[in-house]
N, C-alpha and C positions, 0 to 999 in steps of 0.2 A: 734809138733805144735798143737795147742789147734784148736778145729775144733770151724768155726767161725757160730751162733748160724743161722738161719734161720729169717727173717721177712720179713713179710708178708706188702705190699707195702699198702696205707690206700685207703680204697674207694673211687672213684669221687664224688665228688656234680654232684648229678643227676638233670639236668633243663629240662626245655619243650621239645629241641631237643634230649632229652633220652626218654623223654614221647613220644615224636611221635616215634621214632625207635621204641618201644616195640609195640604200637597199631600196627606198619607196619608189624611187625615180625608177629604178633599176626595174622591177616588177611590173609597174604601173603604164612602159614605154613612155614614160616623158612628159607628161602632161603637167606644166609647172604651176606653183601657186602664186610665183611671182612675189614672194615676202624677203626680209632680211636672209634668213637660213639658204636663200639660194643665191642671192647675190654675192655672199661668205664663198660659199661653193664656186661659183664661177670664177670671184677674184684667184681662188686660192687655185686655181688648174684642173679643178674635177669634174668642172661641167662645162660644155658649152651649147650654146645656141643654136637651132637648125630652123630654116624655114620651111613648108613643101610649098608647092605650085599655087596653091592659094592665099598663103602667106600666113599660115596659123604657125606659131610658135611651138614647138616642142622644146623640151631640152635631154643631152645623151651624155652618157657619162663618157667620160675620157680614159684612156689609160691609166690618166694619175688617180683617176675616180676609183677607178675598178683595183688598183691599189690600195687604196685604202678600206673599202671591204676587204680586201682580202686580208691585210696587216688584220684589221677591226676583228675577224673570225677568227685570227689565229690568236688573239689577245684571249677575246673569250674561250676558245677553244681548253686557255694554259688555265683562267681562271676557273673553270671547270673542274681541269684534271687535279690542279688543287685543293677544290673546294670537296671537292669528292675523295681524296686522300685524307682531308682531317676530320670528314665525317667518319672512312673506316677506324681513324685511329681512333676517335671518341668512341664508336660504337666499340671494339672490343677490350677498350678501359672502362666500359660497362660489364660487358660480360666477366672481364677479371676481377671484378667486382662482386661477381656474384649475381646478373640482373640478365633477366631475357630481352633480348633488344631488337626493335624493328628498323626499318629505315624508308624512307619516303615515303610516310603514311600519307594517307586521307580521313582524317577525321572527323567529323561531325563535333563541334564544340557544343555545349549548352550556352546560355549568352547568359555574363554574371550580374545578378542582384543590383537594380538600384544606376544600370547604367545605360548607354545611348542605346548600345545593342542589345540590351533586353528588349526592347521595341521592336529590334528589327528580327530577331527571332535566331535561329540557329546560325552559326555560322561554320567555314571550314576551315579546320588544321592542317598544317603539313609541314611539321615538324620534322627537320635533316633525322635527327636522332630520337627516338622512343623508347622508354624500357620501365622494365618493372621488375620488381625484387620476386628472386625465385622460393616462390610459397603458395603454401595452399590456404593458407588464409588473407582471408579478402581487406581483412581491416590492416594488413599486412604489406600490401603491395606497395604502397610509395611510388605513382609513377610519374617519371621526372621527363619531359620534354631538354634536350639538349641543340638550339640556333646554331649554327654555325658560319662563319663568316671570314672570308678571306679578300675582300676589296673592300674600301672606306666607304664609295659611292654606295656598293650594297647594303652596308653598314648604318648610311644614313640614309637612305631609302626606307628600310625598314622601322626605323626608330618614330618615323615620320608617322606609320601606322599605326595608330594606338587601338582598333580594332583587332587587324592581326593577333598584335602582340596577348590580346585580352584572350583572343581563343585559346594560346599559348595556356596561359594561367587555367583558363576552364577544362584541361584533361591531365592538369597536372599536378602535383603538389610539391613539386619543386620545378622553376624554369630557371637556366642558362642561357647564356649569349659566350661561344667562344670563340674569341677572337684574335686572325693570324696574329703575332705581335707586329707593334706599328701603326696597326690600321685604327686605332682606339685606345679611349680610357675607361677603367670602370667608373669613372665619373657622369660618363656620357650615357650609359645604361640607368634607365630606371630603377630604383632600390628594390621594386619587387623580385629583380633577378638575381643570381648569382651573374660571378663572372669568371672565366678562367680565358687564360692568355696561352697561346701556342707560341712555343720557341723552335726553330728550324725544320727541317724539311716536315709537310706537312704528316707524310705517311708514316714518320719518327718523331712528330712532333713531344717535346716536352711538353707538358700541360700543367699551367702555373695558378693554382686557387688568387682569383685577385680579392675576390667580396663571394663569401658562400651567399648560396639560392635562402631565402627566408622559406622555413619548411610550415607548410598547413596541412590538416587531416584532409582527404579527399578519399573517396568511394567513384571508382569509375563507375559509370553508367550501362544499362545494359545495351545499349547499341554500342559501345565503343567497346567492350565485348567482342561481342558478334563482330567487327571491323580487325581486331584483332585476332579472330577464331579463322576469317578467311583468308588473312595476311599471310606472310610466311617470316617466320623470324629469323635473326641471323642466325647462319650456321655453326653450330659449337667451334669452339678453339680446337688447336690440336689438344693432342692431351698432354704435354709438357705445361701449356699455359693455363689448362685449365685450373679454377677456383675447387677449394676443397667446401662443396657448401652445404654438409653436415647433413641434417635431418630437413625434409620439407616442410618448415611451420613457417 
């Protein structure tokens, strides 16, 4: 009988949760859990085996391991410098607007009326984009929360939160979700939000009205106030861009 030849089974697709096992292995010196996610890892060349003198099992990353953290960092690394490029370009499409605008707040939500998180009591905001209309009246302000989103995975990670997203609504009276184009539909957004869509590079991004924000009366609260009294807002435009914005009422 003809002897039947050897093959070698094909590597996994490796995704984020092969990326975090490796940083954990990486950190952790190897102590394995011995589940599917590492066996993926070994077949695929990123890990291998080591015995010591006793014979306890460890596992250590490989070249091709440590490879891939490193590709993995420089992914996020770009996802970042983007995602932070179409926050500045929304933030001063606020201010040419007319609005004072924050940017990686901390907020303290209220928890709204009649739902889960009313139970569980305050929760916290940190909304990419924050701003409020330049005025000195209070019933005046309109302050709008603006998401912003430049990967799908992030995109539906958050969606998946309907907690989050509720804080969103509790300091705002208008919320967005903007999304690079591609990565989304304004179908896939819940109706209470607006949606606007980014077209090319992020930091010149066009910004495309897909579905306006549904607008409610809202009175900020006095801690979110005081959270905005210690913050620092974004810095004026030059003055060629700036908004002509009349009388403060």
């Amino acid at each position: 009988m003809a002897a039947v030849p050897e093959t070698t089974p094909p590597a996994p697709r490796l995704g984020a949760v092969h990326e975090r096992r490796l940083r954990a292995l990486w950190r952790s010196a190897g102590w394995p859990c011995h589940d599917v996610v590492e066996a993926e890892l070994l077949l695929a060349g990123a890990l291998q085996r080591s015995r010591d003198d006793a014979g306890r099992e460890t596992l250590r990353l490989t070249d091709a391991g440590l490879a891939l953290i490193a590709a993995a960092v420089q992914r996020n690394r770009r996802a970042r410098d983007r995602h932070e490029a179409l926050v500045g370009r929304v933030a001063r499409e606020m201010q040419r607007s007319g609005r004072v605008v924050w940017r990686g707040l901390s907020l303290r939500a209220p928890p709204q009326p009649g739902t889960a998180e009313e139970r569980a009591g305050w929760a916290m905001a940190m909304p990419d984009v924050f701003s409020i209309r330049h005025t000195t009246v209070e019933d005046y302000v309109e302050p709008v929360v603006h998401e912003i989103k430049v990967r799908r995975a992030d995109l539906l990670s958050d969606l998946r939160k309907a907690p989050k997203r509720e804080a969103y609504r509790a300091i705002a009276s208008q919320c967005w979700y903007v999304l690079q184009a591609g990565i989304g539909t304004a179908e896939e957004i819940p109706a209470e939000y607006g949606v606007m869509l980014a077209h090319g590079e992020a930091d010149a991004a066009e910004l495309e009205v897909l579905r306006p924000a549904p607008k409610r009366p809202m009175r900020l609260p006095f801690i979110t106030w005081m959270a905005l009294a210690r913050a620092t807002a974004e810095p004026p435009l030059d003055d060629d861009a700036q908004p002509d914005l009349g009388p403060a009422v």
